[in-house]
TORTORKE-29716 format. One record per residue (C-alpha): chain; z, x, y negated; residue in one letter. Coordinates in Angstrom, 1 decimal, always signed. Layout:
A/Z/X/Y/A .
...
END
This chain:
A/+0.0/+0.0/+0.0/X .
A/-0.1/+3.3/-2.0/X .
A/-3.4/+2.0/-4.0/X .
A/-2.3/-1.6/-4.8/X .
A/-1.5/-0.4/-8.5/X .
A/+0.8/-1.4/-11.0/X .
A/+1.1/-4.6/-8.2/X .
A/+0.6/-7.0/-11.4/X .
A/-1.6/-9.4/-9.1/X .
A/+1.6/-10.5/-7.2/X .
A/+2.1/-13.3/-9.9/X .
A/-1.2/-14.1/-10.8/X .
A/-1.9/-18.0/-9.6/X .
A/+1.0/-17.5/-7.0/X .
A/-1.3/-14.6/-5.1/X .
A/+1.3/-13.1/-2.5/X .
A/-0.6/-10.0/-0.7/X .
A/+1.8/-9.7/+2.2/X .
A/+1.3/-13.3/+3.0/X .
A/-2.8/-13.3/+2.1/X .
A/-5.0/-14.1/+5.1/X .
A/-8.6/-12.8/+4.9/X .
A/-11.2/-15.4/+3.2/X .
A/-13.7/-14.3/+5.8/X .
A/-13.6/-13.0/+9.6/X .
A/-12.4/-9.5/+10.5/X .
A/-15.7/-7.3/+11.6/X .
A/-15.5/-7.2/+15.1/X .
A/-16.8/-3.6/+16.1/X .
A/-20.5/-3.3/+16.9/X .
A/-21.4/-6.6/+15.7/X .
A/-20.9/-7.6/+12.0/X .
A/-22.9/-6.4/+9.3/X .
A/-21.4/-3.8/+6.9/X .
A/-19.8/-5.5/+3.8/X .
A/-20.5/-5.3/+0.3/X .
A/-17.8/-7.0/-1.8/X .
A/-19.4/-7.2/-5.9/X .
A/-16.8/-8.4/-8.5/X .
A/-18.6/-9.5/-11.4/X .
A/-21.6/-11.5/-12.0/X .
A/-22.9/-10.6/-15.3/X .
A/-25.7/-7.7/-15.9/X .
A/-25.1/-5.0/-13.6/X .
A/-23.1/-7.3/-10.6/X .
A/-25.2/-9.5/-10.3/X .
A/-28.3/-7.4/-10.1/X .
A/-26.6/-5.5/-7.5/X .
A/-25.4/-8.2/-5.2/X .
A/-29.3/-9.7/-5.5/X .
A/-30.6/-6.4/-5.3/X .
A/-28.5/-5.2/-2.3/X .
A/-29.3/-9.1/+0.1/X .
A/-33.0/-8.6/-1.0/X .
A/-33.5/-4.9/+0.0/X .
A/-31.6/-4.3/+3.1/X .
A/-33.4/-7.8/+4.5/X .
A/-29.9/-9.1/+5.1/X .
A/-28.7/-6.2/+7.1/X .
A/-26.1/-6.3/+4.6/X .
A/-23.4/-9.1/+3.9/X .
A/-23.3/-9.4/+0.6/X .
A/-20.4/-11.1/-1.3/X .
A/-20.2/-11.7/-5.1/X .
A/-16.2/-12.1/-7.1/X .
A/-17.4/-14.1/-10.3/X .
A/-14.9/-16.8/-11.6/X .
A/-17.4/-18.4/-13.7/X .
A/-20.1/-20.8/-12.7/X .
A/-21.9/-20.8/-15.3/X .
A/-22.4/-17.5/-16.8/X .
A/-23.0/-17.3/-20.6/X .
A/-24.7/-14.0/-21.8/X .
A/-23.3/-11.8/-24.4/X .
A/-26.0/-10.5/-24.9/X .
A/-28.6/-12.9/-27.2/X .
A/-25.5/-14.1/-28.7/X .
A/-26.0/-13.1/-32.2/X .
A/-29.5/-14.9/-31.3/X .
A/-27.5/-17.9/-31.1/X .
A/-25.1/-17.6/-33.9/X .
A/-28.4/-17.1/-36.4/X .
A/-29.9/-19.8/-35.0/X .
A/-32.3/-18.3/-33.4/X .
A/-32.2/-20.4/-29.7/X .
A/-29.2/-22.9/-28.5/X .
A/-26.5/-22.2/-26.5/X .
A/-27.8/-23.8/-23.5/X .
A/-30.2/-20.8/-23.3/X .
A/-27.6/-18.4/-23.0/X .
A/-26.2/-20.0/-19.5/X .
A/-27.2/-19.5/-16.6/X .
A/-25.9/-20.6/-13.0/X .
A/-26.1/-18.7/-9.3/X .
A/-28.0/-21.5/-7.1/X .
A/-30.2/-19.0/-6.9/X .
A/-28.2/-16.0/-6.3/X .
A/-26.7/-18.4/-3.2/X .
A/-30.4/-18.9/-2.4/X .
A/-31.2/-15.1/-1.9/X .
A/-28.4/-14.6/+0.6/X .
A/-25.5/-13.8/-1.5/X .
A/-22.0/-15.5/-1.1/X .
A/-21.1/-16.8/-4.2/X .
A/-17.1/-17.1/-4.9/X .
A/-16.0/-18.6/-8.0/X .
A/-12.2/-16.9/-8.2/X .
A/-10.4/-14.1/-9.8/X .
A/-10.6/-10.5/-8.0/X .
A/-6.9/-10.0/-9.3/X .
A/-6.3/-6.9/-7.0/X .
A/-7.7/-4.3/-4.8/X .
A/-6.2/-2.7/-2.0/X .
A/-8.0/+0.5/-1.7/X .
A/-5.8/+1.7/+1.1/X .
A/-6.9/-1.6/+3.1/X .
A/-10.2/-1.7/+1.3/X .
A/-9.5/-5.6/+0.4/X .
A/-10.0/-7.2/-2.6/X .
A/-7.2/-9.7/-3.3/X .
A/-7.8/-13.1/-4.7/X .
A/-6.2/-14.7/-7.7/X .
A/-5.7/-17.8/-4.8/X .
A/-4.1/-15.4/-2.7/X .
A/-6.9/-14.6/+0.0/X .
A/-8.3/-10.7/+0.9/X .
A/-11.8/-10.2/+1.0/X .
A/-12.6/-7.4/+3.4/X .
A/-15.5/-4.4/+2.3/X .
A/-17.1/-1.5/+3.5/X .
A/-18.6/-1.3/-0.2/X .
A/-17.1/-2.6/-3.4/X .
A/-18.9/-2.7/-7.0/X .
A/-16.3/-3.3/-9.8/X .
A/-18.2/-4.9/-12.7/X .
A/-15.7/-6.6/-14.9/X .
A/-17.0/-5.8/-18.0/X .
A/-14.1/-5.5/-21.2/X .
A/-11.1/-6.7/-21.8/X .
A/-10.1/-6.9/-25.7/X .
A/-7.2/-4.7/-26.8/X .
A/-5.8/-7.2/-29.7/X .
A/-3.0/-5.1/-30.8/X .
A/-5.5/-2.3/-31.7/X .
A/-5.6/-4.5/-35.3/X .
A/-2.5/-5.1/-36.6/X .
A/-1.5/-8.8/-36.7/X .
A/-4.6/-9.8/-34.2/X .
A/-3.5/-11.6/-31.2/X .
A/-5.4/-13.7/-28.5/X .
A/-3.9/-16.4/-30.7/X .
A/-5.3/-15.1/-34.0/X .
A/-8.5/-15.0/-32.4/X .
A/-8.8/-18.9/-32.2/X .
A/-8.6/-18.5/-36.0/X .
A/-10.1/-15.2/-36.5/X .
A/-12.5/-14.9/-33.6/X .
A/-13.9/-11.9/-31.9/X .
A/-16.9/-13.3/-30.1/X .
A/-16.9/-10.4/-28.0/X .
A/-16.7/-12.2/-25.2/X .
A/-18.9/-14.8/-24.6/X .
A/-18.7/-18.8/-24.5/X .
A/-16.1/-20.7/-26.6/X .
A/-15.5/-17.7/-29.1/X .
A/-19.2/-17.7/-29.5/X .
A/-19.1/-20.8/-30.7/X .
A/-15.8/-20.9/-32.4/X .
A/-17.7/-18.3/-34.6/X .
A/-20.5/-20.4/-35.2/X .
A/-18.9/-23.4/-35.8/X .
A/-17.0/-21.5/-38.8/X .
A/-20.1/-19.9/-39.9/X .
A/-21.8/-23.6/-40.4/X .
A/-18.8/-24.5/-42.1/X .
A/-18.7/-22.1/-45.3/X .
A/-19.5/-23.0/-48.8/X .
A/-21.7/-21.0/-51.4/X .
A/-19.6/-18.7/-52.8/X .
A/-17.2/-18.1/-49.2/X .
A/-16.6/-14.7/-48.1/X .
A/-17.3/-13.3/-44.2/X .
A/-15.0/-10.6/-43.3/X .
A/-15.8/-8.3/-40.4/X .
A/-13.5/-5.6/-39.0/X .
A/-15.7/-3.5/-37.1/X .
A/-14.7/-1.8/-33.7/X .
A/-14.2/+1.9/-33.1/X .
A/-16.3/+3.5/-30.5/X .
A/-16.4/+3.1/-27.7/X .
A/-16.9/-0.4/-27.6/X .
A/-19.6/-2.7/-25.8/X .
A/-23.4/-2.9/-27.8/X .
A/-23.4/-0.4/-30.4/X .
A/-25.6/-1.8/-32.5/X .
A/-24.4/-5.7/-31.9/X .
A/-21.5/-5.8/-34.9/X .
A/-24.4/-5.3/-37.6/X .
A/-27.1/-7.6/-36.2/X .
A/-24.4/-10.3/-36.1/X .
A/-23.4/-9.2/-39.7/X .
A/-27.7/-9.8/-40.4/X .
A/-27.5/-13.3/-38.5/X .
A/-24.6/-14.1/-41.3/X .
A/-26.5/-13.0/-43.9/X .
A/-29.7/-15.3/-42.6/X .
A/-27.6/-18.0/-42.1/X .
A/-26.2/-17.7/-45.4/X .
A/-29.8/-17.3/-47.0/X .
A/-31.3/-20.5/-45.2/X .
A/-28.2/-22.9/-46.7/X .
A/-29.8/-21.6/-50.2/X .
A/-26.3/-19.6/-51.1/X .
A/-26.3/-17.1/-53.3/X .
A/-22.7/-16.8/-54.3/X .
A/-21.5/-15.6/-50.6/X .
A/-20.8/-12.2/-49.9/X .
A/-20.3/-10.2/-46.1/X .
A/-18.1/-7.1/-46.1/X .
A/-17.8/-5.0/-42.9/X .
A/-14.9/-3.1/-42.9/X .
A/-15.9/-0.5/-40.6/X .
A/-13.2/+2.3/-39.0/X .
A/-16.4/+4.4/-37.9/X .
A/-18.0/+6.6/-40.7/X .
A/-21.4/+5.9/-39.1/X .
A/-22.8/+3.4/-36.6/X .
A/-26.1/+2.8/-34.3/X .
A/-29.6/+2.0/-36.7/X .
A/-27.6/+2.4/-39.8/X .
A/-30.4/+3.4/-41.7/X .
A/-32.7/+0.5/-40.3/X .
A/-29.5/-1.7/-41.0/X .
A/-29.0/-0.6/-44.4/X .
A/-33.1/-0.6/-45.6/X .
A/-32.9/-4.5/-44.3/X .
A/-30.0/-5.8/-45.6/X .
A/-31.4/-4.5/-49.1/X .
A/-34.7/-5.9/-48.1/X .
A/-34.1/-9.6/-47.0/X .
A/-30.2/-10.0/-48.6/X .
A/-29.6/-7.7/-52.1/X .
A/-26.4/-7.6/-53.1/X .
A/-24.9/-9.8/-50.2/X .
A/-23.4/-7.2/-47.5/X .
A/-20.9/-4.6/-48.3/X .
A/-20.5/-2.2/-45.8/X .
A/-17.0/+0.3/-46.0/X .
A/-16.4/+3.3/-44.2/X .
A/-12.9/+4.9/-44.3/X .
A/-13.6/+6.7/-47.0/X .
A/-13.7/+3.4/-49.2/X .
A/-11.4/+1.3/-47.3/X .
A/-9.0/+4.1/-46.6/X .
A/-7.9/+2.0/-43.5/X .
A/-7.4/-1.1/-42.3/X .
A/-3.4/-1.9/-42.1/X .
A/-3.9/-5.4/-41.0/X .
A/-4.8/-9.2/-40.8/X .
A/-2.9/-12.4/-41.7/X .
A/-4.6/-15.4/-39.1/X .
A/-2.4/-17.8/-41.9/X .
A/-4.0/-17.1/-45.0/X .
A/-7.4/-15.4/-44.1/X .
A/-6.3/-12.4/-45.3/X .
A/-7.4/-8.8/-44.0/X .
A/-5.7/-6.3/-45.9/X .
A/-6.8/-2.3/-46.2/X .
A/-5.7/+1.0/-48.5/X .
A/-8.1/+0.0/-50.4/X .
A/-7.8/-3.6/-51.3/X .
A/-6.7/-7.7/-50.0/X .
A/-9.7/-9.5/-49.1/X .
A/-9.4/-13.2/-48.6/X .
A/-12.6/-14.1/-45.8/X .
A/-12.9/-17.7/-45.2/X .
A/-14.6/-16.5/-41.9/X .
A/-12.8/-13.2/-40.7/X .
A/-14.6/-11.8/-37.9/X .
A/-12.5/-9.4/-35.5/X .
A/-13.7/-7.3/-33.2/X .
A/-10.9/-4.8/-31.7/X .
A/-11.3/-2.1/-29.7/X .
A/-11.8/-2.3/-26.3/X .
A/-11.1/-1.2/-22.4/X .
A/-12.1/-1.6/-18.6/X .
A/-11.8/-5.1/-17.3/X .
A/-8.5/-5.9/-16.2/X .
A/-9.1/-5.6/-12.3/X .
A/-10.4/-2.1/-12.5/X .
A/-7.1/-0.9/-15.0/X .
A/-4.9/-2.6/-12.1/X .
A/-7.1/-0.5/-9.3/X .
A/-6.0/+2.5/-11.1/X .
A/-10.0/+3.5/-11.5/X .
A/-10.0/+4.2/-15.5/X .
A/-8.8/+7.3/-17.4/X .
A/-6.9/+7.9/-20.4/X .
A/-10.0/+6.2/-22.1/X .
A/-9.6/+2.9/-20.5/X .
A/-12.7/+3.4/-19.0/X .
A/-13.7/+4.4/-15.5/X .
A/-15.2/+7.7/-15.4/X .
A/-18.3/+7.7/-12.6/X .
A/-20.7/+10.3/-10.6/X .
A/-24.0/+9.9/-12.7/X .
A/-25.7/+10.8/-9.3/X .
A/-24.6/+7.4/-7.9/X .
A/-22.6/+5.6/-10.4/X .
A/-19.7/+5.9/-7.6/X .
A/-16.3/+6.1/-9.0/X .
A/-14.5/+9.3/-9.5/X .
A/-11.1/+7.9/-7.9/X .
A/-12.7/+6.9/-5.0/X .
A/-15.6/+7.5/-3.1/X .
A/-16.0/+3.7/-1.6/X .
A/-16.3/+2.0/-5.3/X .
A/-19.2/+1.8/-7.3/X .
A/-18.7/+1.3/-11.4/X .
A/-21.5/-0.2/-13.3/X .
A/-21.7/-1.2/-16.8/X .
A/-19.2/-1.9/-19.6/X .
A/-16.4/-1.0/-17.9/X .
A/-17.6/+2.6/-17.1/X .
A/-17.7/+5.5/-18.9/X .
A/-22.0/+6.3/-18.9/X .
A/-22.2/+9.6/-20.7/X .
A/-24.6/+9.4/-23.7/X .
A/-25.6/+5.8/-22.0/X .
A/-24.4/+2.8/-24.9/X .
A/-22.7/-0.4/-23.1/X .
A/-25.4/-2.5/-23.2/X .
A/-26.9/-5.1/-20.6/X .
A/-30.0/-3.1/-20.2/X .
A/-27.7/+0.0/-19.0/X .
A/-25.7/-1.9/-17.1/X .
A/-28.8/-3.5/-15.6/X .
A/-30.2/+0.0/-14.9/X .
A/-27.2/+1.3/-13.3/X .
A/-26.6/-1.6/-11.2/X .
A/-30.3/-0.7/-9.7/X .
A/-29.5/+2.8/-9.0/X .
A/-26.4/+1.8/-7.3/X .
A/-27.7/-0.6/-5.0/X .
A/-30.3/+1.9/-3.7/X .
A/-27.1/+4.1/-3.2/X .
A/-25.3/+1.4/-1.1/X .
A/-28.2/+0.4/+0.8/X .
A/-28.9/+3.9/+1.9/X .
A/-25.5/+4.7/+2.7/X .
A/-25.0/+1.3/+4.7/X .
A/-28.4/+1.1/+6.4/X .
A/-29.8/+4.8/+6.8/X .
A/-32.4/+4.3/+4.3/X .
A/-33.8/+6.6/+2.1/X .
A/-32.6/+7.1/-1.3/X .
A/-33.7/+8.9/-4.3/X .
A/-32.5/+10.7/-7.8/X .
A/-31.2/+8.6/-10.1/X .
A/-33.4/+7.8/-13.3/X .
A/-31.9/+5.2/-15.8/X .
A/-33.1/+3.7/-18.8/X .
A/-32.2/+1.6/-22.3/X .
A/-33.5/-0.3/-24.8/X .
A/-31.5/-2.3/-27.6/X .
A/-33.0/-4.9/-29.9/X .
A/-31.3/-6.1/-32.9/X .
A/-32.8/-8.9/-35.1/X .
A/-32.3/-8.5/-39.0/X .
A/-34.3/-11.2/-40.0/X .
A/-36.6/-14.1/-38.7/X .
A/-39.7/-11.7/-36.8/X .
A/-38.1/-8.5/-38.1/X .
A/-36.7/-6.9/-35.1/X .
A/-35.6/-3.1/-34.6/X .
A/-34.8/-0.9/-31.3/X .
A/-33.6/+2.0/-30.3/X .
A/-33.6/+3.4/-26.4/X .
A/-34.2/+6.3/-24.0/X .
A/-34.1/+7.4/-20.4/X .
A/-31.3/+9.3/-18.5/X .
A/-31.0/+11.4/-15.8/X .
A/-27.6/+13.1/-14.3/X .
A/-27.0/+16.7/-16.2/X .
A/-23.8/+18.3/-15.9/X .
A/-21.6/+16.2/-15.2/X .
A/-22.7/+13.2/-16.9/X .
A/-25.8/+10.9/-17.8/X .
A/-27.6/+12.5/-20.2/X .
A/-30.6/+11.4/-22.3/X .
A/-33.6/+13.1/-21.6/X .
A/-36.1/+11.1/-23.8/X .
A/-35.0/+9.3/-27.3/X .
A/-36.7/+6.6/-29.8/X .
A/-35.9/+4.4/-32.4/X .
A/-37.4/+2.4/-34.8/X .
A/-38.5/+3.9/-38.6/X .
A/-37.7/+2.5/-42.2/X .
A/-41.2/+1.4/-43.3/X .
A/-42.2/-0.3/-40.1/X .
A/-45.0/-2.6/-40.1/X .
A/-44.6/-6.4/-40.3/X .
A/-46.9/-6.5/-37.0/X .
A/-44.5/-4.3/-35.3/X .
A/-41.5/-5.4/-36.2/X .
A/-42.4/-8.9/-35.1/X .
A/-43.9/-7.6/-31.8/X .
A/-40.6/-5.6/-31.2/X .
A/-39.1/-9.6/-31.5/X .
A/-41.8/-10.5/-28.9/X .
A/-40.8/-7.8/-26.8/X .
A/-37.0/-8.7/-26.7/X .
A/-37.4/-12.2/-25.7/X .
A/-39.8/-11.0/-23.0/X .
A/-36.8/-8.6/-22.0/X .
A/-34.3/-11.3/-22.0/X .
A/-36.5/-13.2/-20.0/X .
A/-36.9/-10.4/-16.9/X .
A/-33.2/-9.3/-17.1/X .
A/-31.8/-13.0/-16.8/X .
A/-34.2/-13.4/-13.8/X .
A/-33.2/-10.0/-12.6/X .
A/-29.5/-11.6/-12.3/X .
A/-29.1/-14.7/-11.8/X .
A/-33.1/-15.2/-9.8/X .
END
């Protein structure tokens, strides 16, 4: 029981490991299939656990931990809150996962027993594995702004995570008056979609423009002195919104020391601002399943073999996506997507005796600014010392082309398109 860390799962729903009996059949030796366990169903579980019953021609059971049944992307959500598409397009069910072989169940992984190899359910049952893939994506670390609280954040909202903050966020935006400010404290790195904080503060700004105010100001209280497509950022926000976003690094704000949920208020060295929409996002860590599992760091993050995205703690668990720690790789649902791919040619070779080969990722991140003028920035990766390193860079240039901008637009929708059927089939 050495590996059943921090034991925090014991009173989660009532789970009692000692008295847990297995949700499926022991192997019985020389007949079952090897067993891959997946916990998570969002960008890079999901594409493993379809990947993994598709591939191995279901040589391979295949399990997938996701307590949602209907998934709502993170990604496209700034989509959403300029509207841009509804919400309904964001959600996506797994009939179709089911239908390619997976087991689909809708619980809480709340523990792992690594010793066992197990994963415990938050309804108390043990889910045996040969292979596991830990894909819980973040958790949000409130306290890392003082005065924010899961609480606060039904007043101030994070949106970070997707479904009812998302709209929580939008509802508020609809709700301002010309002449209302937007407050957004920014997160520190590293934090999931670099470049995501400053395309949402661009769907504001649109949002704003459409109602015909020109009284409203944004102002992004930032504790990074840089961020991803600043310059791109900063040459649009003059172009489509003069004079309506303020961005602040540290050396303007000289810190932030705090919020007020009560009054609106976020307060810095610098000055009180009063947001009528405050917009939090903290800092944040490893899903809560992998920080009980004892597979993150100091960081909060799991650190991984880039050869196989294989945890460094143990040999048996796979890490993809937000929750790891992917070298010069951003969190974004096209890394995580990439990963995922890589590791289920990993776990198929190791569980069938098929072939495998090096491991080549790949990124690309979209962020709309304005209706048809979208940026992007990307690269591809190969293991290098220790980590995944970027071998190839691009990004987009101040001065684009209307025509490009708008195909780049085209392109991401096209992407969103693939990577949700990628997923969810």
């Amino acid at each position: 029981m050495t590996n059943l860390t921090r034991r925090h799962f014991t009173s989660l729903a009532g789970a009692s490991l000692f008295s847990a009996s297995p949700l499926f059949a022991p192997r019985a030796f020389g007949q079952a299939k090897p067993k891959l366990v997946v916990i998570g169903g969002g960008p890079g579980g999901g594409t493993i656990a379809r990947y993994v019953a598709k591939d191995s021609a279901g040589a391979i059971d295949v399990t997938l931990i996701e307590p949602q049944k209907i998934f709502t992307t993170c990604f496209f959500s700034n989509i959403y809150v300029g509207g841009f598409r509804d919400f309904k397009s964001l959600t996506h069910t797994y009939d179709k996962v089911r239908k390619g072989g997976v087991k689909v169940v809708h619980d809480m992984a709340a523990a792992i027993d690594r010793d066992k190899k197990q994963v415990v359910l938050a309804g108390g049952q043990r889910i045996p594995y040969d292979k596991l893939v830990v894909a819980p994506g973040i958790d949000i670390k409130f306290d890392s702004v003082p005065g924010y609280s899961e609480a606060a954040a039904e007043i101030m909202p994070h949106a970070w995570k997707p479904g009812g903050q998302t709209q929580l966020l939008v509802k508020r935006l609809n709700a301002l008056k010309d002449g209302d400010t937007i407050v957004m404290i920014a997160p520190p790195n590293p934090y999931r979609c670099p470049p995501g904080p400053y395309e949402r503060v661009s769907m504001f700004a649109h949002v704003l423009k459409k109602k015909g105010y020109k009284k409203s100001k944004i102002i992004v209280l930032d504790p990074k002195t840089t961020f991803s497509k600043q310059a791109l950022f900063l040459e649009g926000w003059e172009k489509h919104y003069p004079g309506m976003v303020e961005w602040q690094d540290p050396k303007v704000h000289g810190g932030i020391k705090g919020v007020d949920p009560k009054t609106g208020e976020v307060k810095t060295d610098l000055a009180t601002y009063k947001g009528a929409l405050v917009n939090v996002i903290p800092a944040q860590m490893a899903g809560k399943v992998a920080r009980f599992a004892g597979l993150t760091d100091a960081s909060g993050f799991c650190p991984i073999d880039p050869e196989n995205m294989k945890s460094k703690v143990d040999p048996n668990i796979f890490v993809v996506g937000d929750a790891c720690i992917p070298g010069d790789m951003p969190k974004s649902a096209f890394s995580a997507n990439s990963q995922a791919k890589v590791a289920a040619m990993i776990i198929r070779a190791e569980l069938t005796q098929a072939r495998a080969f090096p491991a080549r990722y790949s990124n690309t991140c979209w962020s709309l600014i304005a209706p048809d003028d979208d940026v992007k920035v990307g690269g591809a990766y190969e293991p290098d010392d220790g980590k995944i390193k970027a071998t190839t860079s691009f990004v987009s240039q101040k001065g684009e082309t209307a025509d490009l901008r708008k195909q780049n637009y085209k392109e991401s929708i096209d992407w969103y398109n693939g990577i949700v059927a990628d997923i969810f089939g």
